[in-house]
C-alpha positions in Angstrom: 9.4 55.9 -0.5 12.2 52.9 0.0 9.3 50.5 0.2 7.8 51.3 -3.0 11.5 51.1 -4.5 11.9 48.0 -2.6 8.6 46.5 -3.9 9.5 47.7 -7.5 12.9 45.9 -7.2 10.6 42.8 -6.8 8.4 42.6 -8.8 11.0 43.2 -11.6 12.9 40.3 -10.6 9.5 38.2 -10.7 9.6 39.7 -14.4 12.9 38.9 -15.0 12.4 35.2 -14.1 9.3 34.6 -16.2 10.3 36.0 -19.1 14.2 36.6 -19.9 16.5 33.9 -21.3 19.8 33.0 -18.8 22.0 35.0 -21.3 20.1 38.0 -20.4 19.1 37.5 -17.0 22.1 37.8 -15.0 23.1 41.6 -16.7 19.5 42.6 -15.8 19.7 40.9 -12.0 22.9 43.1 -11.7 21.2 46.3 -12.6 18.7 45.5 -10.2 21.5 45.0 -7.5 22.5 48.4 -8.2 19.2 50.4 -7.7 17.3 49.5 -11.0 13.4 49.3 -10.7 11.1 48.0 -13.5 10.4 50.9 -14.5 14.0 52.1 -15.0 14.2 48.4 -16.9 12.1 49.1 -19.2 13.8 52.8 -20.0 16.9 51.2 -20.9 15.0 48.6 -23.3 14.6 45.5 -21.8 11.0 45.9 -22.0 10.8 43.1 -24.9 11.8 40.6 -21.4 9.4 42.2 -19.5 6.4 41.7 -20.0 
């Protein structure tokens, strides 16, 4: 279960970097930090940066 949460922590950063301007990025990188997976992302509406 932690590697799947691990791997989802990933591969939202990977979104992150393709796809949010600087401005935005950094808030989003800190919700990661704290436990934040894509999918959690993309509940709290920063789906429009990941694509």
């Amino acid at each position: 279960m932690n590697e799947d949460k691990d791997r989802g922590q990933r591969i939202a950063i990977m979104a992150i970097k393709e796809n949010t301007p600087k401005d935005v990025e950094q808030e989003i990188l800190n919700l990661i930090s704290a436990g934040d997976t894509l999918k959690d992302l993309k509940n709290r509406g920063y789906s429009t940066h990941l694509s």
